[in-house]
C-alpha positions, 0 to 999 in steps of 0.5 A: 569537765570532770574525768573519772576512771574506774579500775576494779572498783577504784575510782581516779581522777584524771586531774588528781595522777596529773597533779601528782605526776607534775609534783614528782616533776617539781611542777608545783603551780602546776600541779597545784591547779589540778589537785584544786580540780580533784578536790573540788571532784571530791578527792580528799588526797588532794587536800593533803597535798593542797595543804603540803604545797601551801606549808612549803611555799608560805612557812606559814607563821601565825602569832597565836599568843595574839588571839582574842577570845570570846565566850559562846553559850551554845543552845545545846547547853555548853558554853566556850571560848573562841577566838574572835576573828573566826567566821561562824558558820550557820548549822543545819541542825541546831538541835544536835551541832553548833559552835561551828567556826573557822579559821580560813586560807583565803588564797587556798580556800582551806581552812587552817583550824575549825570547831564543832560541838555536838550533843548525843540528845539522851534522855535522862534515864537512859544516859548511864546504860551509853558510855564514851568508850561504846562511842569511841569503838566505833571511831577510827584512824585512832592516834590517841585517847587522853584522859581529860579533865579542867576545873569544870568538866571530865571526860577523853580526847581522841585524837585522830588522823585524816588522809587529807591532811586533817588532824581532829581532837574530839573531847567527849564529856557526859552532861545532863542531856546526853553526851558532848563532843567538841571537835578541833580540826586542824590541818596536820602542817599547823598543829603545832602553831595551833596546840595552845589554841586547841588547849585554850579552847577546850579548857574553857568548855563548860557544860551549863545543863549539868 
């Protein structure tokens, strides 16, 4: 049963104060319980702490040197390395996301890294009047912008910062059919486990319309 309390137009969960109140208490099972309940309720926090709780008590360590790669040539016009032994998640909209993938905690049901490409469709007359920084001012929780560039592509990372937990790398490049933006969650606790991964990963994307 899902209880919600509304306080002057604030919403809270029953089970997301429970699970916090049994984490100051140094209840972690327990309160690892309730935060999966208010997440499933929809309380994003929780995934911050979900995520917290899961680094505290795996010291989780993954070998990210070992991973192998292959190519995907995406019907949006792109083409970019993966690892392998990420699961390939079917996009509703073929026509504007693609190369939907994750890497996936079993025992938490969270995921620790995932990749998305979508695809500003504009027509070719139009594509100099819409610029990456008109699309990067309407982004926000901004930690950083970097300019980009590989042998292939140029373009910016935005790199932003969730409340759950959940730090994303946004490559944005312009092509032949609009502008491109690759986007890398990852969960905060593993970044920096997973940075040569997210570098490997956006070095190797290649636009094939241009």
């Amino acid at each position: 049963m899902v209880i919600i309390i509304c306080f002057g137009g604030m919403f809270l969960s029953i089970n997301y104060e429970k699970a916090v109140e049994l984490l100051e208490n140094k209840e972690i099972e327990k309160s690892k319980q309730y935060f999966l309940k208010a997440y499933e309720e929809g309380f994003k926090k929780s995934s911050y702490y979900l995520r917290k709780i899961r680094n505290e008590q795996n010291n989780f360590i993954k070998n990210t040197n070992d991973f192998k790669y292959d190519i995907i040539k995406s019907n949006l016009g792109y083409e970019v390395e993966i690892p392998n032994h990420f699961k390939k998640i079917d996009t509703i909209n073929d026509k504007c996301f693609d190369t939907i993938t994750l890497e996936k905690d079993e025992n938490f049901e969270l995921y620790n890294i995932k990749t998305q490409g979508f695809l500003i469709d504009i027509p070719s007359e139009c594509v100099d009047l819409i610029s990456i920084d008109s699309i990067i001012n309407h982004i926000f929780n901004i930690d950083e912008i970097i300019e980009y560039e590989n042998e292939k592509i140029s373009g910016k990372i935005v790199k932003t910062r969730a409340l759950d937990g959940i730090i994303s790398y946004t490559l944005m490049t312009v092509g032949k059919n609009g502008i491109y933006e690759f986007k890398i969650n990852v969960d905060e606790f593993l970044e920096k486990q997973y940075k040569n991964v997210i570098d490997k990963i956006f070095n190797s994307f290649n636009i094939l319309s241009i």
